[in-house]
N, C-alpha and C positions, 0 to 999 in steps of 0.2 A: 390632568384627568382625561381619560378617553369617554369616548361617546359611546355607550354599548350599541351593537348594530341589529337592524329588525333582524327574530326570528327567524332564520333559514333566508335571508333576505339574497345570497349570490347563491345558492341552493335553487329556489324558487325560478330567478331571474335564467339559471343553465338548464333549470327542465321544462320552463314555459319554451324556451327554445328549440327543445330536445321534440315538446311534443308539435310545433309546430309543425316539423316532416315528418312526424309518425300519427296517422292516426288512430290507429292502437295503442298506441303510449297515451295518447290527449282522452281518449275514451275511456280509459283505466284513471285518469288524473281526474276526471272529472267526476266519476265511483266513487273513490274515495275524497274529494273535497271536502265534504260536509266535516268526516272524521278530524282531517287534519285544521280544520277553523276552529273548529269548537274546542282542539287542543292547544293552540294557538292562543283563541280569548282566555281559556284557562290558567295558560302560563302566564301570561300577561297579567291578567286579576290578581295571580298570587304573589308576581313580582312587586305590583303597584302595590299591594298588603304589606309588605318588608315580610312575608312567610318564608319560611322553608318548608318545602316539602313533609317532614316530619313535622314541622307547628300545624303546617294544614293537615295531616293523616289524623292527629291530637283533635283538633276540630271536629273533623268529620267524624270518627270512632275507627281508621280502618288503618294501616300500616303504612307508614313510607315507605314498603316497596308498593303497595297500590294504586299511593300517586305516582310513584316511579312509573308503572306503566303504563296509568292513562297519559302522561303528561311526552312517552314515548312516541306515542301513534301508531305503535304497531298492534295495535287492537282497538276495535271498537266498541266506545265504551257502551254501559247500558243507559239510557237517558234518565234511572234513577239514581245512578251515581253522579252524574253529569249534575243531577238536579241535585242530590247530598253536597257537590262541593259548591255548588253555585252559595246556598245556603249560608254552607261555611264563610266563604267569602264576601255575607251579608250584598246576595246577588241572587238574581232570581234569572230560569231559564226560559226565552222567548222564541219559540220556531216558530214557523211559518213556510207552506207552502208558494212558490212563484210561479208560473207558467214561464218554460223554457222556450225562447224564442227560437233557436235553434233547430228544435226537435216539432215546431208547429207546423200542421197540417194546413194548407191553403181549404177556408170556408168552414163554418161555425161548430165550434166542439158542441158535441152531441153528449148527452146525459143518461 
């Protein structure tokens, strides 16, 4: 038996590198991040469930082409769907804002 491999895991590894000398590639990588994690946790919950796509559409009320395409990443999703399948998958959805260190201004954010 093989070992399945992380998610996009030599994908990932060739574009972290890709955006390392583009910083326009890294700035467009970092836009859509959020999108592609939360499809990421998503597939992964429904994997760890033993679901298919179709048992989770059955769940939720909504088609196996609709998990089809959230579970795609080429859209993002609405956070009430996000929250419908989290449901499904007797999971609940937790965001949070962080301050990006990155993008901080030297001396105290003002209000």
């Amino acid at each position: 038996m093989t070992k399945k491999a992380a998610i996009g895991g030599g994908v990932k590894r060739d574009l972290e590198s890709l955006c390392a000398s583009d910083p326009e590639l890294q700035a467009e990588y970092d836009r859509l991040r959020p999108r592609y994690e939360i499809v990421k946790q998503l597939i992964l919950a429904r994997r760890k469930a033993k679901l298919t796509q179709r048992e989770l559409a059955a769940r939720v009320g909504v088609t196996q082409a609709v998990i089809g395409r959230l579970e795609s990443g080429e859209h993002s999703p609405r956070i009430e769907t996000v929250v419908d399948v989290a449901s499904a998958l007797g999971m609940r959805l937790d965001m949070k804002l962080v301050r990006d260190r990155r993008k901080m201004k030297a001396g105290p954010v003002e209000e």
